[in-house]
Predicted model as a PDB file, atoms N, CA, C, CB and O in Angstrom, pLDDT in the B-factor column:
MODEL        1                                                                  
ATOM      1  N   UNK A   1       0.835  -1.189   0.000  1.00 50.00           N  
ATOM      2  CA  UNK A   1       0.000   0.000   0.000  1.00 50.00           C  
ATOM      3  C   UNK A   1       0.874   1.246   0.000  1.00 50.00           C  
ATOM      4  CB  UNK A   1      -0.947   0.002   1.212  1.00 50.00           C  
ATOM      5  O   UNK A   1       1.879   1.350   0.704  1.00 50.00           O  
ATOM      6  N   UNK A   2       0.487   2.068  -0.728  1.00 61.00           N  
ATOM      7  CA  UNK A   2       1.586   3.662  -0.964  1.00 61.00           C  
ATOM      8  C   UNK A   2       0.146   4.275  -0.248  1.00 61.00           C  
ATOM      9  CB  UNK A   2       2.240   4.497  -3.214  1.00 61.00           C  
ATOM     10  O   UNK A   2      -1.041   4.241  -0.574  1.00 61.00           O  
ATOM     11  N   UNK A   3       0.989   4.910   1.024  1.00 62.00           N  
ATOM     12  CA  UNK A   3       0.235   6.006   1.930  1.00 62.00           C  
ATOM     13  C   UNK A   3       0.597   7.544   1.312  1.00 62.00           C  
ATOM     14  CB  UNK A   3       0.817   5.876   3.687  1.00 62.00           C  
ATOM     15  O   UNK A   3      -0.099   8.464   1.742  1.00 62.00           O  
ATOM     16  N   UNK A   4       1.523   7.826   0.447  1.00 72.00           N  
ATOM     17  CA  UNK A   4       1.973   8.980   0.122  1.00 72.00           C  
ATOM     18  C   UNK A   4       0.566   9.585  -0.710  1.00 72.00           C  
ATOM     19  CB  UNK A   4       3.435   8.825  -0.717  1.00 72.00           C  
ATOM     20  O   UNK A   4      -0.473   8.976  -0.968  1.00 72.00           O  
ATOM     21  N   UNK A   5       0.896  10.834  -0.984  1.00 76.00           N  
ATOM     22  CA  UNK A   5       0.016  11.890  -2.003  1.00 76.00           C  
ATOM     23  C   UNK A   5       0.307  11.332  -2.791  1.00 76.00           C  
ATOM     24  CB  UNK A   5       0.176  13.369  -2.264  1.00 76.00           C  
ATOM     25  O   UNK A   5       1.468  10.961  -2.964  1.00 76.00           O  
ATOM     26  N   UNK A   6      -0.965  10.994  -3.793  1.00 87.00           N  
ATOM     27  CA  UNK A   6      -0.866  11.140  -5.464  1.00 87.00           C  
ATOM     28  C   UNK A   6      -0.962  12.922  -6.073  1.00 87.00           C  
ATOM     29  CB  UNK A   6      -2.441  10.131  -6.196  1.00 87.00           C  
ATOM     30  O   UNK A   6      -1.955  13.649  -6.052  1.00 87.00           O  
ATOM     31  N   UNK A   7       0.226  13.199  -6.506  1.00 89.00           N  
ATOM     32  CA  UNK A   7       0.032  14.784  -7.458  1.00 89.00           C  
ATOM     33  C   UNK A   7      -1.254  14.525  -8.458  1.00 89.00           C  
ATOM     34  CB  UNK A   7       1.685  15.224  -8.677  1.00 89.00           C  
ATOM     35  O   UNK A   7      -2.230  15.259  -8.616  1.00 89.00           O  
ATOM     36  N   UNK A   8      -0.980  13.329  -9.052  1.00 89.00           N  
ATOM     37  CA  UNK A   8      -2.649  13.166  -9.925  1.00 89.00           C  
ATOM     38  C   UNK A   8      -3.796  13.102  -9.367  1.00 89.00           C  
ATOM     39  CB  UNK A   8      -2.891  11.980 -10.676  1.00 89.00           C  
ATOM     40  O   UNK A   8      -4.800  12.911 -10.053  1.00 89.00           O  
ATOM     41  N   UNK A   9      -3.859  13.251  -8.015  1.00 91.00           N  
ATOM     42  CA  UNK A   9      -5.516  13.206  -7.309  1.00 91.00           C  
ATOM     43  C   UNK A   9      -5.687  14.609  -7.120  1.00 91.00           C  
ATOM     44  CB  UNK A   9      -5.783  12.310  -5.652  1.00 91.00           C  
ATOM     45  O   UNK A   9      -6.562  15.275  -7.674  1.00 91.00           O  
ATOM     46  N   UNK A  10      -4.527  15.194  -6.043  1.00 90.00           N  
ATOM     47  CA  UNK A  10      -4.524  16.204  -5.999  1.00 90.00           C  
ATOM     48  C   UNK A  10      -5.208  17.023  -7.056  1.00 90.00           C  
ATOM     49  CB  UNK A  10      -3.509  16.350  -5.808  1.00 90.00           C  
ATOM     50  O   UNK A  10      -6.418  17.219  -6.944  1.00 90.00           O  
ATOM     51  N   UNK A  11      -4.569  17.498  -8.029  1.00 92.00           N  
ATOM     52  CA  UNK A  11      -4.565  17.832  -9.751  1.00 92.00           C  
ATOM     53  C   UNK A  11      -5.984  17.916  -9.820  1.00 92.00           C  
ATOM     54  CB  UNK A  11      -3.866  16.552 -10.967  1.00 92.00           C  
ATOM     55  O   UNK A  11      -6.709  18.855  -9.491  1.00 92.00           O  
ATOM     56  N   UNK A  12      -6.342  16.568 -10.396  1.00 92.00           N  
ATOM     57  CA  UNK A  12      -7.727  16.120 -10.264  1.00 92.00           C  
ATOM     58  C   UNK A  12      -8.688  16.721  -9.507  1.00 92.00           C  
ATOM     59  CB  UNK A  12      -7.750  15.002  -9.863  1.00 92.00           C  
ATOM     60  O   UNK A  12      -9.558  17.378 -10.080  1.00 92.00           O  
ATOM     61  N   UNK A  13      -8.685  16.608  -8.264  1.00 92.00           N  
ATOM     62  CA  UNK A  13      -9.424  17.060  -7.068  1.00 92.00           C  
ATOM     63  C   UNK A  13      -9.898  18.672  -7.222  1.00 92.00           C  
ATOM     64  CB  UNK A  13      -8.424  16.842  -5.737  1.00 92.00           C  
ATOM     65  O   UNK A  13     -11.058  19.085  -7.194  1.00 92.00           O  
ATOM     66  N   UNK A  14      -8.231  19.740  -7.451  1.00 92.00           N  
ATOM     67  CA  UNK A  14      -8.610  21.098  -7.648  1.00 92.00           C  
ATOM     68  C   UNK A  14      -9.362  21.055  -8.535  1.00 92.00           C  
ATOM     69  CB  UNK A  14      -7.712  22.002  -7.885  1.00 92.00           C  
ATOM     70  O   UNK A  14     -10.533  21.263  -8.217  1.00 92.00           O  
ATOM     71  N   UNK A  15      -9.068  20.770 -10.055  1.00 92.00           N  
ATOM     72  CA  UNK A  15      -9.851  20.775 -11.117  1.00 92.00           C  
ATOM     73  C   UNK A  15     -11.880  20.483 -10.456  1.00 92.00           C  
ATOM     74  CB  UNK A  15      -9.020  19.377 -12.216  1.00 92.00           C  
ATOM     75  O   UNK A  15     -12.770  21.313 -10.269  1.00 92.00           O  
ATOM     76  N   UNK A  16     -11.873  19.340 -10.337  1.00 94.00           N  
ATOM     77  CA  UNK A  16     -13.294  18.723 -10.545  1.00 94.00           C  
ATOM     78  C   UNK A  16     -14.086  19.682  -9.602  1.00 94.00           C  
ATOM     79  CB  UNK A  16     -13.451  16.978 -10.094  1.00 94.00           C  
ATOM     80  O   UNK A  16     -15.305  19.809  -9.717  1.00 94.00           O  
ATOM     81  N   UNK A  17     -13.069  20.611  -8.305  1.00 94.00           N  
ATOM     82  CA  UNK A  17     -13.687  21.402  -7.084  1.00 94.00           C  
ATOM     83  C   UNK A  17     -14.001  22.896  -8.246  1.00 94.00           C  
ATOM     84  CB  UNK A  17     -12.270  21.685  -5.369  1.00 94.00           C  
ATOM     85  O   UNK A  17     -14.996  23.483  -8.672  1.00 94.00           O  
ATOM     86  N   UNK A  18     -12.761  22.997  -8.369  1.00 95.00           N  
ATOM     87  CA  UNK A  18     -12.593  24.920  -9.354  1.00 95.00           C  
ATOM     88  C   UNK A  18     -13.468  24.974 -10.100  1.00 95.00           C  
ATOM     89  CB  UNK A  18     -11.219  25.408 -10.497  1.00 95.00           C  
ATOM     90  O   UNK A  18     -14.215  25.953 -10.118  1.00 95.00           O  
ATOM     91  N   UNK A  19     -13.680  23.491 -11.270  1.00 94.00           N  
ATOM     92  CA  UNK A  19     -14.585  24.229 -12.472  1.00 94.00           C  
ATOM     93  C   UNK A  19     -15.522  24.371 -11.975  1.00 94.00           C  
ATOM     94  CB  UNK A  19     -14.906  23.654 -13.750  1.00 94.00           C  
ATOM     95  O   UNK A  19     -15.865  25.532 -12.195  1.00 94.00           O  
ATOM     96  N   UNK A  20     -16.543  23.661 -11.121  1.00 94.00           N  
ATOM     97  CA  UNK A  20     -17.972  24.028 -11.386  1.00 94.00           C  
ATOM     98  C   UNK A  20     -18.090  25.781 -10.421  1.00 94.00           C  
ATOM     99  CB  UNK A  20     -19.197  22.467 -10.624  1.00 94.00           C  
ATOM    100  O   UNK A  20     -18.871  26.698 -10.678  1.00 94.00           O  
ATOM    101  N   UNK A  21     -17.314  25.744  -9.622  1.00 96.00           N  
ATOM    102  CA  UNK A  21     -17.104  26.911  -8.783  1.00 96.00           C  
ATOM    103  C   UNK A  21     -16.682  27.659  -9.704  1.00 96.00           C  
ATOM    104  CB  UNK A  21     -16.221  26.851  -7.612  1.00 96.00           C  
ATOM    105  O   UNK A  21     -17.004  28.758  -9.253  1.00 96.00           O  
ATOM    106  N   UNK A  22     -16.052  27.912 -10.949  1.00 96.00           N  
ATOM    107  CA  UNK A  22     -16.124  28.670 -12.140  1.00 96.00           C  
ATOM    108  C   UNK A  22     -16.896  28.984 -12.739  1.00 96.00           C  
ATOM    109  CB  UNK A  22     -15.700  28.421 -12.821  1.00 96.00           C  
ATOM    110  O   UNK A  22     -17.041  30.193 -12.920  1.00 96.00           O  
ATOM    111  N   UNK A  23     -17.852  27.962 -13.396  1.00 96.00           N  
ATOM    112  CA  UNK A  23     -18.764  28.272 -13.805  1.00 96.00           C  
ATOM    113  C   UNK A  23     -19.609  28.725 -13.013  1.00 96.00           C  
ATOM    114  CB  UNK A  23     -19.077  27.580 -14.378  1.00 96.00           C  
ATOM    115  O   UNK A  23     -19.910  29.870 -13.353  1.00 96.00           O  
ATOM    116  N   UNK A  24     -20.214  28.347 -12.000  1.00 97.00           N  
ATOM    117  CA  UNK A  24     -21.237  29.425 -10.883  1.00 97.00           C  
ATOM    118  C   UNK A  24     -20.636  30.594 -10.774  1.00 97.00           C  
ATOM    119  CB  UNK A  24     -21.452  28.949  -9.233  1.00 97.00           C  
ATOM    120  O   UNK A  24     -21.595  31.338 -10.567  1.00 97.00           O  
ATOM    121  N   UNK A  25     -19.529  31.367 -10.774  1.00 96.00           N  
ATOM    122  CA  UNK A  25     -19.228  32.976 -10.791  1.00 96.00           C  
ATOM    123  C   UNK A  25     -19.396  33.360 -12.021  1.00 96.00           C  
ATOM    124  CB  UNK A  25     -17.817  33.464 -10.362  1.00 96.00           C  
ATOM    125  O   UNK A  25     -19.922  34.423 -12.349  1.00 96.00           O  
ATOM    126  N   UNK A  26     -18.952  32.503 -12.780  1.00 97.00           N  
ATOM    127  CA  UNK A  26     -19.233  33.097 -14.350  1.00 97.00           C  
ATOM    128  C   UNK A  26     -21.000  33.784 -14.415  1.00 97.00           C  
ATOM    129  CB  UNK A  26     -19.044  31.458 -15.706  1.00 97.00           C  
ATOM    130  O   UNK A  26     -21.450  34.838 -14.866  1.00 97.00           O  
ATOM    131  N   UNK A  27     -21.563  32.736 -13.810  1.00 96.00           N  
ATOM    132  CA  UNK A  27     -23.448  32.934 -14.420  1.00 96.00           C  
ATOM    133  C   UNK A  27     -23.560  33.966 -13.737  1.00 96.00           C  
ATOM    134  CB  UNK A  27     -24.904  31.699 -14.014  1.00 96.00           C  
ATOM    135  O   UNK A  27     -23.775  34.959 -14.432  1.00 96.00           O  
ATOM    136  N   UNK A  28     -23.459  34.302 -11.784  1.00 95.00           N  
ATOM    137  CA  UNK A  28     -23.442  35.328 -10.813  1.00 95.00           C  
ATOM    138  C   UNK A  28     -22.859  36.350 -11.701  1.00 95.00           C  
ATOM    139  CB  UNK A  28     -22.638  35.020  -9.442  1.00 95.00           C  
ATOM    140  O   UNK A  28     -23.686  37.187 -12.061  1.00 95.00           O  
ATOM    141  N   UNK A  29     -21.591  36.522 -12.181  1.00 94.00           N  
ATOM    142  CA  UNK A  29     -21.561  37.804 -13.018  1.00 94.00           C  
ATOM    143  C   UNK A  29     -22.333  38.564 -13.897  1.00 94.00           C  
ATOM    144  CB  UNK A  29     -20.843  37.729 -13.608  1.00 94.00           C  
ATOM    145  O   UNK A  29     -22.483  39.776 -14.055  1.00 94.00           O  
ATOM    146  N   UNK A  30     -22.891  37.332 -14.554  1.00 94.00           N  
ATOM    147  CA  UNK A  30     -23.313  37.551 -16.387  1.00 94.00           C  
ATOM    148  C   UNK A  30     -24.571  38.097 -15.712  1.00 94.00           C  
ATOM    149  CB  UNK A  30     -23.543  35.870 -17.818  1.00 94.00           C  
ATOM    150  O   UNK A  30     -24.941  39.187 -16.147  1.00 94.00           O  
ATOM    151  N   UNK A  31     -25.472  37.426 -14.504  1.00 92.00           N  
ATOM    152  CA  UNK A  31     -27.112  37.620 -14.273  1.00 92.00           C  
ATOM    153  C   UNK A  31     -26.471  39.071 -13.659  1.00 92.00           C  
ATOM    154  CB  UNK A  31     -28.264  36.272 -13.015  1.00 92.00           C  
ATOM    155  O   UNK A  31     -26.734  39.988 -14.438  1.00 92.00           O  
ATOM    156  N   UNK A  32     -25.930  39.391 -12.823  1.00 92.00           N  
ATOM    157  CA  UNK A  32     -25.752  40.934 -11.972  1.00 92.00           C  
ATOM    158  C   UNK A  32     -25.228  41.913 -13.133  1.00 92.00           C  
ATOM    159  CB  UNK A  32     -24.404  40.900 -10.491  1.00 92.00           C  
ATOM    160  O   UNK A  32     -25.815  42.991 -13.034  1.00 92.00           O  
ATOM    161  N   UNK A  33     -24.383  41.895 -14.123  1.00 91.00           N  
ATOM    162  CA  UNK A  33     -24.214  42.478 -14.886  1.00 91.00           C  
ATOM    163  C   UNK A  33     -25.552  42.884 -16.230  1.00 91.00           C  
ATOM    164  CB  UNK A  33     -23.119  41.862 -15.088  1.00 91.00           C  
ATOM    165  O   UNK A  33     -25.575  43.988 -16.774  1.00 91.00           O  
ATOM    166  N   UNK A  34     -26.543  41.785 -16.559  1.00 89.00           N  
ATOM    167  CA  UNK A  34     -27.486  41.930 -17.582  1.00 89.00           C  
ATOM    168  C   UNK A  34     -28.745  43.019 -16.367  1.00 89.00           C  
ATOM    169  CB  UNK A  34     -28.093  40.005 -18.329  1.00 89.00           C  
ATOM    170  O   UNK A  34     -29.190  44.105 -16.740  1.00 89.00           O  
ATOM    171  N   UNK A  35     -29.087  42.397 -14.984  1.00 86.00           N  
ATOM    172  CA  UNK A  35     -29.609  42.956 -14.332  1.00 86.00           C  
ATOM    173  C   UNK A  35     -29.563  44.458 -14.274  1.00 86.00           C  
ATOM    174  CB  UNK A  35     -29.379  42.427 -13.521  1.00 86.00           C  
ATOM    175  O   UNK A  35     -30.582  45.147 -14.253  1.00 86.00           O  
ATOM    176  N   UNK A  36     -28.180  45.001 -14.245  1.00 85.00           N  
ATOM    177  CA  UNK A  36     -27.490  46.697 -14.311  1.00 85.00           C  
ATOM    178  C   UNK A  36     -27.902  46.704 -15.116  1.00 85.00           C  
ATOM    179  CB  UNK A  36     -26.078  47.317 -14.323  1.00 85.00           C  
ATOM    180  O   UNK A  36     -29.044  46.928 -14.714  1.00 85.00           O  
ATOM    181  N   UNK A  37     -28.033  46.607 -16.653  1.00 84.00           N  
ATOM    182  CA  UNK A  37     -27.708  46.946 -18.247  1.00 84.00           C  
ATOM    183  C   UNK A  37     -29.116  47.705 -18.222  1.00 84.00           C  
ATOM    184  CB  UNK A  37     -27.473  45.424 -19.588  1.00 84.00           C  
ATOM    185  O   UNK A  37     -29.286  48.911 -18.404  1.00 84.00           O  
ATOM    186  N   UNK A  38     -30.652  46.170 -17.802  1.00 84.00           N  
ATOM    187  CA  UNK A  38     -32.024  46.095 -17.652  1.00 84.00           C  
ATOM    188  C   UNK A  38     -32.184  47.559 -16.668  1.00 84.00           C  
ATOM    189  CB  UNK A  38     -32.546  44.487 -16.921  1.00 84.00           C  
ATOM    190  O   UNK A  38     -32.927  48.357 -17.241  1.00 84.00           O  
ATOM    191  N   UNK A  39     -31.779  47.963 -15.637  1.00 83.00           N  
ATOM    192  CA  UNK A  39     -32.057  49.010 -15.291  1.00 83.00           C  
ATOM    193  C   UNK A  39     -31.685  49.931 -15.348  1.00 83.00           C  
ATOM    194  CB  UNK A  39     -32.197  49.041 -14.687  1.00 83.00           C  
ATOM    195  O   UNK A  39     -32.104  50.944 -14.788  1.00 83.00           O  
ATOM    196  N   UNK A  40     -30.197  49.728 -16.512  1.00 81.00           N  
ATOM    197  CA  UNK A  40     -29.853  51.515 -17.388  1.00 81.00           C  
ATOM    198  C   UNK A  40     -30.841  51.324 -18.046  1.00 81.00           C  
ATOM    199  CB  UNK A  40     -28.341  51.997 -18.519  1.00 81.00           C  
ATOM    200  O   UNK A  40     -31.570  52.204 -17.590  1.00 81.00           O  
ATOM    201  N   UNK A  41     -31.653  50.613 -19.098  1.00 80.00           N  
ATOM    202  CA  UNK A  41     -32.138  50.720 -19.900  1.00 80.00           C  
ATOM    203  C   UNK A  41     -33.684  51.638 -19.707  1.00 80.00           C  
ATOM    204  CB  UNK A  41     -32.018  49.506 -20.297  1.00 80.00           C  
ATOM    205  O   UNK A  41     -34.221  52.396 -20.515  1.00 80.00           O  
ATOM    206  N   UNK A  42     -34.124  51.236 -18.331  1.00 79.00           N  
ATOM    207  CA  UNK A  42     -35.494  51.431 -17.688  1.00 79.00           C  
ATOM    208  C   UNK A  42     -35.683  52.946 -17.774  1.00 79.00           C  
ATOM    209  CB  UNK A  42     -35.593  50.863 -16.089  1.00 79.00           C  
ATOM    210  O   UNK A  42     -36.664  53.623 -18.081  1.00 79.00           O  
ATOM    211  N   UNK A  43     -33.916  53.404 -17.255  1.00 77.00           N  
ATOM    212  CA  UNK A  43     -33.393  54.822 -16.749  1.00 77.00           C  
ATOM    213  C   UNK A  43     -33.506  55.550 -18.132  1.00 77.00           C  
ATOM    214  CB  UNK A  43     -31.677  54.847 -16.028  1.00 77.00           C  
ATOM    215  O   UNK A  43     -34.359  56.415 -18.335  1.00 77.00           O  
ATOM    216  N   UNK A  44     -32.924  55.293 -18.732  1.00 77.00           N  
ATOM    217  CA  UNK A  44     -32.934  55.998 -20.057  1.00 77.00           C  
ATOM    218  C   UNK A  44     -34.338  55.892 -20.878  1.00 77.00           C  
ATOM    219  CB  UNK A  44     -31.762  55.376 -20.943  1.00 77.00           C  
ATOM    220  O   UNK A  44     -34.764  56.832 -21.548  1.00 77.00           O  
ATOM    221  N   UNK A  45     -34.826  54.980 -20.785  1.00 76.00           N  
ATOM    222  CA  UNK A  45     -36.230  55.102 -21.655  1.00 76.00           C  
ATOM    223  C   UNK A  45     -37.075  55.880 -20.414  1.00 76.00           C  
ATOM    224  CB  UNK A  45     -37.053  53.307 -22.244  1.00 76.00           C  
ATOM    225  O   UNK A  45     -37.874  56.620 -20.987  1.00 76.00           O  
ATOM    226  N   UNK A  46     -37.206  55.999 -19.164  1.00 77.00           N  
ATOM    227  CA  UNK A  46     -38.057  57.377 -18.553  1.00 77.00           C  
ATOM    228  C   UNK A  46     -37.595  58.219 -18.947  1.00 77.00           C  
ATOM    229  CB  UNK A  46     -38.174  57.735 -17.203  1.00 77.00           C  
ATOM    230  O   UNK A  46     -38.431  58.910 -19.530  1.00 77.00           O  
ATOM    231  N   UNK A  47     -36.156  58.825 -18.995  1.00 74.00           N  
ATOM    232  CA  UNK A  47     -35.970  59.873 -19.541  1.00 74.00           C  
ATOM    233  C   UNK A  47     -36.219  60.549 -20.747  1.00 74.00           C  
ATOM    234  CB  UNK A  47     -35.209  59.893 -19.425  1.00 74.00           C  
ATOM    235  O   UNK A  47     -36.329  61.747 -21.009  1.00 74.00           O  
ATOM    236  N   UNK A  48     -36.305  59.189 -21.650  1.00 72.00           N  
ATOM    237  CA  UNK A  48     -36.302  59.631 -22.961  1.00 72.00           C  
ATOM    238  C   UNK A  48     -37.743  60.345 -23.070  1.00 72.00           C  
ATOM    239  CB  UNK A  48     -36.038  58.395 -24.018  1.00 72.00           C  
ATOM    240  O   UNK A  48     -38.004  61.483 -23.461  1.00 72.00           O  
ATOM    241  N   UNK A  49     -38.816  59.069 -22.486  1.00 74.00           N  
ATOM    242  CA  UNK A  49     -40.274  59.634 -22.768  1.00 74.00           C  
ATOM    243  C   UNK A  49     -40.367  60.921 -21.897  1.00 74.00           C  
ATOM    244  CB  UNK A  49     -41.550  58.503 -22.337  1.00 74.00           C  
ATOM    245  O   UNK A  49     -40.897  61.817 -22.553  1.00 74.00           O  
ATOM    246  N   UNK A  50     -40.087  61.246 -20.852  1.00 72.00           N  
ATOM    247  CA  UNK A  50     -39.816  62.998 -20.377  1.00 72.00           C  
ATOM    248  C   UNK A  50     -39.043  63.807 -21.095  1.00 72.00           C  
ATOM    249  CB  UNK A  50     -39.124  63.229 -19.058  1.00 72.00           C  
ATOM    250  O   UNK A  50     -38.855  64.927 -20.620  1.00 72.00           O  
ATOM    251  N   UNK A  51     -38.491  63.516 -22.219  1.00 67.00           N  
ATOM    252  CA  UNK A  51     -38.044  64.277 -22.649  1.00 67.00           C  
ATOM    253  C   UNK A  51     -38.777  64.622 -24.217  1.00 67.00           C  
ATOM    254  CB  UNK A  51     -36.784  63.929 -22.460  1.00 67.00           C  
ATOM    255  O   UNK A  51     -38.812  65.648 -24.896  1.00 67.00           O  
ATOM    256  N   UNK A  52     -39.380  63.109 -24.433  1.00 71.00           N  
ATOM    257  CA  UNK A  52     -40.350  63.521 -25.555  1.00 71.00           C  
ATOM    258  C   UNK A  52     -41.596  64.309 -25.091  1.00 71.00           C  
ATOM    259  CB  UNK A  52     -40.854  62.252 -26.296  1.00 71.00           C  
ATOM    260  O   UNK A  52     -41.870  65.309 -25.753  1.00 71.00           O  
ATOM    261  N   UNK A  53     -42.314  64.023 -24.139  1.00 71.00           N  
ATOM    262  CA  UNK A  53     -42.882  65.075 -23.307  1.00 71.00           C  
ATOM    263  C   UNK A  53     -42.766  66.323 -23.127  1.00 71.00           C  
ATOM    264  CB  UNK A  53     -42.771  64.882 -22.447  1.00 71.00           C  
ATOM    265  O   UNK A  53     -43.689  67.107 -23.350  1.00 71.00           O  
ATOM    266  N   UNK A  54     -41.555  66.684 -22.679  1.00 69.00           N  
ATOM    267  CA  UNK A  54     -41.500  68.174 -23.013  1.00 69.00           C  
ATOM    268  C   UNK A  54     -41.694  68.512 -24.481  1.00 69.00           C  
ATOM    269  CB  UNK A  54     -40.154  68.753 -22.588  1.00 69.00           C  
ATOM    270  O   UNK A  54     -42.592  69.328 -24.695  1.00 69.00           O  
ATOM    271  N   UNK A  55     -41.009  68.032 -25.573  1.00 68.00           N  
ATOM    272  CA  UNK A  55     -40.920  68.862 -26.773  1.00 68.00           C  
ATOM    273  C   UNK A  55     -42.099  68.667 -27.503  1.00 68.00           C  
ATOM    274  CB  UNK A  55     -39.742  68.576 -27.621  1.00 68.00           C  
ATOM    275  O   UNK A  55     -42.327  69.340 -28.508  1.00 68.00           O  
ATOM    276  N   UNK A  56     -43.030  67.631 -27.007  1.00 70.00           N  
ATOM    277  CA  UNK A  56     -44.560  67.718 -27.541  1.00 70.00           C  
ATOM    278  C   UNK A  56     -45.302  68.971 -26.919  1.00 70.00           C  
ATOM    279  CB  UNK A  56     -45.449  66.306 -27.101  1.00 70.00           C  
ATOM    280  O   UNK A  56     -46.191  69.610 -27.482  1.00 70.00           O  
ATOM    281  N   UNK A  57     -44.892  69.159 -25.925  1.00 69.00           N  
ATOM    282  CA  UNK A  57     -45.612  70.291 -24.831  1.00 69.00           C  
ATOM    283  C   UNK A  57     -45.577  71.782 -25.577  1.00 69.00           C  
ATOM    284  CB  UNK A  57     -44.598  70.418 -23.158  1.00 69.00           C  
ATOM    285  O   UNK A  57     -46.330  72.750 -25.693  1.00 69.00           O  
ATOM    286  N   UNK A  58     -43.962  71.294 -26.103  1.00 67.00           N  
ATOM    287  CA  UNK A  58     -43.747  73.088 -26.270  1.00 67.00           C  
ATOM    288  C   UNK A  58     -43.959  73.290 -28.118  1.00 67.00           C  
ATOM    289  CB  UNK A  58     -41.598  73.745 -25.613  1.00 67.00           C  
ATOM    290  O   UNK A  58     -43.497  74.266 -28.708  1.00 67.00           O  
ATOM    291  N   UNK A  59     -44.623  72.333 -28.717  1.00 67.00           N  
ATOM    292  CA  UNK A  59     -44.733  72.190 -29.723  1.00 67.00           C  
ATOM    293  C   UNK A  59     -45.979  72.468 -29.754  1.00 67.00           C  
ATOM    294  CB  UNK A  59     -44.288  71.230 -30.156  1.00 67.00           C  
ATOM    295  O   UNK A  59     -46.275  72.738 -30.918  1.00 67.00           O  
ATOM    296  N   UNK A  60     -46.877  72.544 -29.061  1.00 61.00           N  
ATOM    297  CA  UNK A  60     -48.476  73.025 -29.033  1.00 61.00           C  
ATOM    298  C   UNK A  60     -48.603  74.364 -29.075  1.00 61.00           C  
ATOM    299  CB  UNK A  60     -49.281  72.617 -27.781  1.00 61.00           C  
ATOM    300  O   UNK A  60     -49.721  74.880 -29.061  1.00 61.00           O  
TER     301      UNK A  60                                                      
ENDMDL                                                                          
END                                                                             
Protein backbone atom coordinates (compact mmCIF):
# COMPACT_ATOMS: atom_id res chain seq x y z
CA UNK A 1 0.00 0.00 0.00
CA UNK A 2 1.59 3.66 -0.96
CA UNK A 3 0.23 6.01 1.93
CA UNK A 4 1.97 8.98 0.12
CA UNK A 5 0.02 11.89 -2.00
CA UNK A 6 -0.87 11.14 -5.46
CA UNK A 7 0.03 14.78 -7.46
CA UNK A 8 -2.65 13.17 -9.92
CA UNK A 9 -5.52 13.21 -7.31
CA UNK A 10 -4.52 16.20 -6.00
CA UNK A 11 -4.56 17.83 -9.75
CA UNK A 12 -7.73 16.12 -10.26
CA UNK A 13 -9.42 17.06 -7.07
CA UNK A 14 -8.61 21.10 -7.65
CA UNK A 15 -9.85 20.77 -11.12
CA UNK A 16 -13.29 18.72 -10.54
CA UNK A 17 -13.69 21.40 -7.08
CA UNK A 18 -12.59 24.92 -9.35
CA UNK A 19 -14.59 24.23 -12.47
CA UNK A 20 -17.97 24.03 -11.39
CA UNK A 21 -17.10 26.91 -8.78
CA UNK A 22 -16.12 28.67 -12.14
CA UNK A 23 -18.76 28.27 -13.81
CA UNK A 24 -21.24 29.42 -10.88
CA UNK A 25 -19.23 32.98 -10.79
CA UNK A 26 -19.23 33.10 -14.35
CA UNK A 27 -23.45 32.93 -14.42
CA UNK A 28 -23.44 35.33 -10.81
CA UNK A 29 -21.56 37.80 -13.02
CA UNK A 30 -23.31 37.55 -16.39
CA UNK A 31 -27.11 37.62 -14.27
CA UNK A 32 -25.75 40.93 -11.97
CA UNK A 33 -24.21 42.48 -14.89
CA UNK A 34 -27.49 41.93 -17.58
CA UNK A 35 -29.61 42.96 -14.33
CA UNK A 36 -27.49 46.70 -14.31
CA UNK A 37 -27.71 46.95 -18.25
CA UNK A 38 -32.02 46.09 -17.65
CA UNK A 39 -32.06 49.01 -15.29
CA UNK A 40 -29.85 51.51 -17.39
CA UNK A 41 -32.14 50.72 -19.90
CA UNK A 42 -35.49 51.43 -17.69
CA UNK A 43 -33.39 54.82 -16.75
CA UNK A 44 -32.93 56.00 -20.06
CA UNK A 45 -36.23 55.10 -21.65
CA UNK A 46 -38.06 57.38 -18.55
CA UNK A 47 -35.97 59.87 -19.54
CA UNK A 48 -36.30 59.63 -22.96
CA UNK A 49 -40.27 59.63 -22.77
CA UNK A 50 -39.82 63.00 -20.38
CA UNK A 51 -38.04 64.28 -22.65
CA UNK A 52 -40.35 63.52 -25.55
CA UNK A 53 -42.88 65.07 -23.31
CA UNK A 54 -41.50 68.17 -23.01
CA UNK A 55 -40.92 68.86 -26.77
CA UNK A 56 -44.56 67.72 -27.54
CA UNK A 57 -45.61 70.29 -24.83
CA UNK A 58 -43.75 73.09 -26.27
CA UNK A 59 -44.73 72.19 -29.72
CA UNK A 60 -48.48 73.03 -29.03
Amino acid sequence: MNAGVNMGDIIFQVFSLGVPIFFIAILLLFWRSSKKKKEQLNVMKKGWTRYRKKINKNMR
